[in-house]
Structures are given as structure tokens and as C-alpha cells.
C-alpha positions as CSV (number, residue, x, y, z in Angstrom):
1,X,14.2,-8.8,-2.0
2,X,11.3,-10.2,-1.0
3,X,12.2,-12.2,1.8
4,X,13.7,-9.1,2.9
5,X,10.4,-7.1,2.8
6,X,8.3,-10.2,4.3
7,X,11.0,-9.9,7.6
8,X,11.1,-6.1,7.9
9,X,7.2,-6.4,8.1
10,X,7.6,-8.9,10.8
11,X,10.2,-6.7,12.4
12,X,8.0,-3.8,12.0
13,X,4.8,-5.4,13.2
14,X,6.5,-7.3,16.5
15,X,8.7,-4.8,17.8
16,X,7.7,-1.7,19.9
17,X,4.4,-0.7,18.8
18,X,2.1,0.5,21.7
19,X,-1.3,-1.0,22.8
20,X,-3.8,-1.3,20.4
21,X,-1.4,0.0,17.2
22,X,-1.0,-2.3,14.1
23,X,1.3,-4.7,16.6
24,X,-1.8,-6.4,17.2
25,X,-2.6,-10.1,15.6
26,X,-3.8,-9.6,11.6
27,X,-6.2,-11.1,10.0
28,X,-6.3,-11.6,6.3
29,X,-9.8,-12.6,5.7
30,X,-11.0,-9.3,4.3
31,X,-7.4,-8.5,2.6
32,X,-7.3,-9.0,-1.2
33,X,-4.8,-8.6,-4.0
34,X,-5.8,-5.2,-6.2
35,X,-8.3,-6.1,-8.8
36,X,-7.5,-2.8,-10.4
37,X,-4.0,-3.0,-11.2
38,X,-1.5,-0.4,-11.0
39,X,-0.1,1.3,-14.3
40,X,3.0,-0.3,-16.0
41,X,5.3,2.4,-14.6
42,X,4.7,0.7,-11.1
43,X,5.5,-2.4,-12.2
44,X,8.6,-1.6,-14.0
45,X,10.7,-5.2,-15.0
46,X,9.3,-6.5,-12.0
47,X,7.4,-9.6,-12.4
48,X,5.1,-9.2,-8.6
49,X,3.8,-5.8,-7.3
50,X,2.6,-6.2,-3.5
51,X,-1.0,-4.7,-3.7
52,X,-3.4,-5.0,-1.3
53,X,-7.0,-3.3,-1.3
54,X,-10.2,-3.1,0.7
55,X,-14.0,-1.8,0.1
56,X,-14.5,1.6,1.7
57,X,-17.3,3.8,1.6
58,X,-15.1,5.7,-0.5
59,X,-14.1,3.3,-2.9
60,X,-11.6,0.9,-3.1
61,X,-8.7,1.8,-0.7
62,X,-4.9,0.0,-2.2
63,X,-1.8,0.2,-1.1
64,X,0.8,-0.4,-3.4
65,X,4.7,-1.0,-3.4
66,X,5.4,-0.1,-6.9
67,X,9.2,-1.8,-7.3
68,X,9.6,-0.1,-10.9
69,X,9.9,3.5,-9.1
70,X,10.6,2.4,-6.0
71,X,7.6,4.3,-4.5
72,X,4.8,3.4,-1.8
73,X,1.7,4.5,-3.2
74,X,-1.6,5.2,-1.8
75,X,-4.7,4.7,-4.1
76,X,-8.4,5.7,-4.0
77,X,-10.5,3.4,-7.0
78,X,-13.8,4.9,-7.4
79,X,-14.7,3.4,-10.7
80,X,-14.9,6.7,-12.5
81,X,-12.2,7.9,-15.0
82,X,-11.0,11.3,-15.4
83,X,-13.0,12.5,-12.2
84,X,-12.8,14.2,-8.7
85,X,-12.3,11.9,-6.0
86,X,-11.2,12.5,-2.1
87,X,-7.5,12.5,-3.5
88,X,-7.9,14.2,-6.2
89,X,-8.5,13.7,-10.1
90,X,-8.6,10.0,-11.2
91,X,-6.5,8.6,-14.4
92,X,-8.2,6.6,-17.2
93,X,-8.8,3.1,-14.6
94,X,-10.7,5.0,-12.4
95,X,-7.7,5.3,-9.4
96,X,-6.2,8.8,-8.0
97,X,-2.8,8.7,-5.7
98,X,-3.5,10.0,-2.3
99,X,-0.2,10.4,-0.8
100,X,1.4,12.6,-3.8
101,X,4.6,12.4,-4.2
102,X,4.4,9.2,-2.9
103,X,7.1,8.1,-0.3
104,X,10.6,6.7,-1.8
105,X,11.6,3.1,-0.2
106,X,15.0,1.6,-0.4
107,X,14.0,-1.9,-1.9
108,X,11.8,-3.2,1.6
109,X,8.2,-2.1,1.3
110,X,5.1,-4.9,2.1
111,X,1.9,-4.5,2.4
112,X,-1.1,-6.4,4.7
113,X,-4.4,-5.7,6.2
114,X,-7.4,-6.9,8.8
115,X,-11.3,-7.1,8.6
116,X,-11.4,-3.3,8.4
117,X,-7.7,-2.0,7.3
118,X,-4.6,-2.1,5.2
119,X,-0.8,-1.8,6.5
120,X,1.9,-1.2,4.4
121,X,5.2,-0.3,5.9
122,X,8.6,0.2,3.9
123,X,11.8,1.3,4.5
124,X,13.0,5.1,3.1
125,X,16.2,5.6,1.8
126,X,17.8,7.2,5.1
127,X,16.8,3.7,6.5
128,X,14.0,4.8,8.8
129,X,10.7,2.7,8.7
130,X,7.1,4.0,8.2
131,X,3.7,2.3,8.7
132,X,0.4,3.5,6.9
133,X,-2.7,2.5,8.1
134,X,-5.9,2.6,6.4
135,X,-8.7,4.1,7.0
């Protein structure tokens, strides 16, 4: 499975994207795995969650491929339990989901980033394949 994410990425990020779109060389020096985790229902029986997050004036931005429900998930981590953020109410770590309900994929979903963004791209279940880029 995750060889099979790691080359629809590569796929993804290689084939054609326009000028100036997330085609263009990545660096990973900002990119770092979440140091909030996601909630066990992400994780399901899965032993590796791809999570990928970045400082933003915001907070701290994450994508997340959660394998135990299969979804891609957005998250804004301000820090502050059980209060209004930019998307929405946080939960008791401190995190709200921006892209509610968050996208379905069909077991190929990675996620990557530069200095100043994230990419996460996965697969939905008709097959089709969707980037997000943040900010």
C-alpha cells in the first residue's frame, strides 16, 4: 500500500501539471512529521499515518491520510482546546478538520511539502486523483 501511494505521488507530481503548479521540484527542508498526532480513529490498525505539517500564521497547517477511515484530512492546530479557529471548533488536542467531511480515498493518499507548503494528493474511490495545496 505504501509503495503504491509513494508512485501515485510521483505520478501525480510528474505528469501534466502546468507551469508553476506543485509539478515543480520539492523541497523537504521545512516539511515535518505532525507533532500533534491525529486521534486513534485515523489511525485505525494501521501501524504509520502519513502526516505532514508546517507553521502558519494560523497555526499549524497538517495534512493527514488517516488509513483507519480511509479519509484525507485537513487540520488547523492552534494550541487551544475546545475553541474557534478558521475551521471551525477545535477538539480536546487543540486541532479542528478544515475540509469537513473530509475526502474518501481508495487506499493511495501521500502527503509532501516545500519551504512554504504542503501537498497531499490521494486517489477517490471513482479513481480520479486530487491534489491539496496549502496555504
Amino acid at each position: 500500500m505504501r509503495v503504491k501511494a509513494l508512485l501515485l505521488l510521483l505520478l501525480a507530481t510528474c505528469v501534466g501539471e502546468p507551469e508553476g503548479s506543485i509539478a515543480e521540484p520539492v523541497s523537504q527542508r521545512e516539511v515535518r512529521a505532525c507533532t500533534v498526532a491525529p486521534n486513534a480513529r485515523c489511525s485505525g490498525s494501521a501501524e504509520r499515518v502519513a502526516c505532514a505539517e508546517l507553521p502558519s500564521e494560523r497555526g499549524l497547517e497538517q495534512l493527514v491520510c488517516c488509513p483507519g477511515v480511509s479519509a484525507f484530512v485537513h487540520r488547523l492546530c492552534t494550541g487551544q482546546p475546545n475553541s474557534p479557529s478558521p475551521c471551525g471548533t477545535t477538539g480536546p488536542a487543540g486541532c479542528a478538520v478544515c475540509n469537513m467531511p473530509a475526502p474518501i480515498y481508495d487506499d493511495a493518499c501521500a502527503v509532501s511539502g516545500g519551504d512554504d507548503f504542503l501537498i497531499g494528493t490521494y486517489r477517490d474511490p471513482n479513481g480520479a486523483v486530487h491534489h491539496v495545496r496549502v496555504p
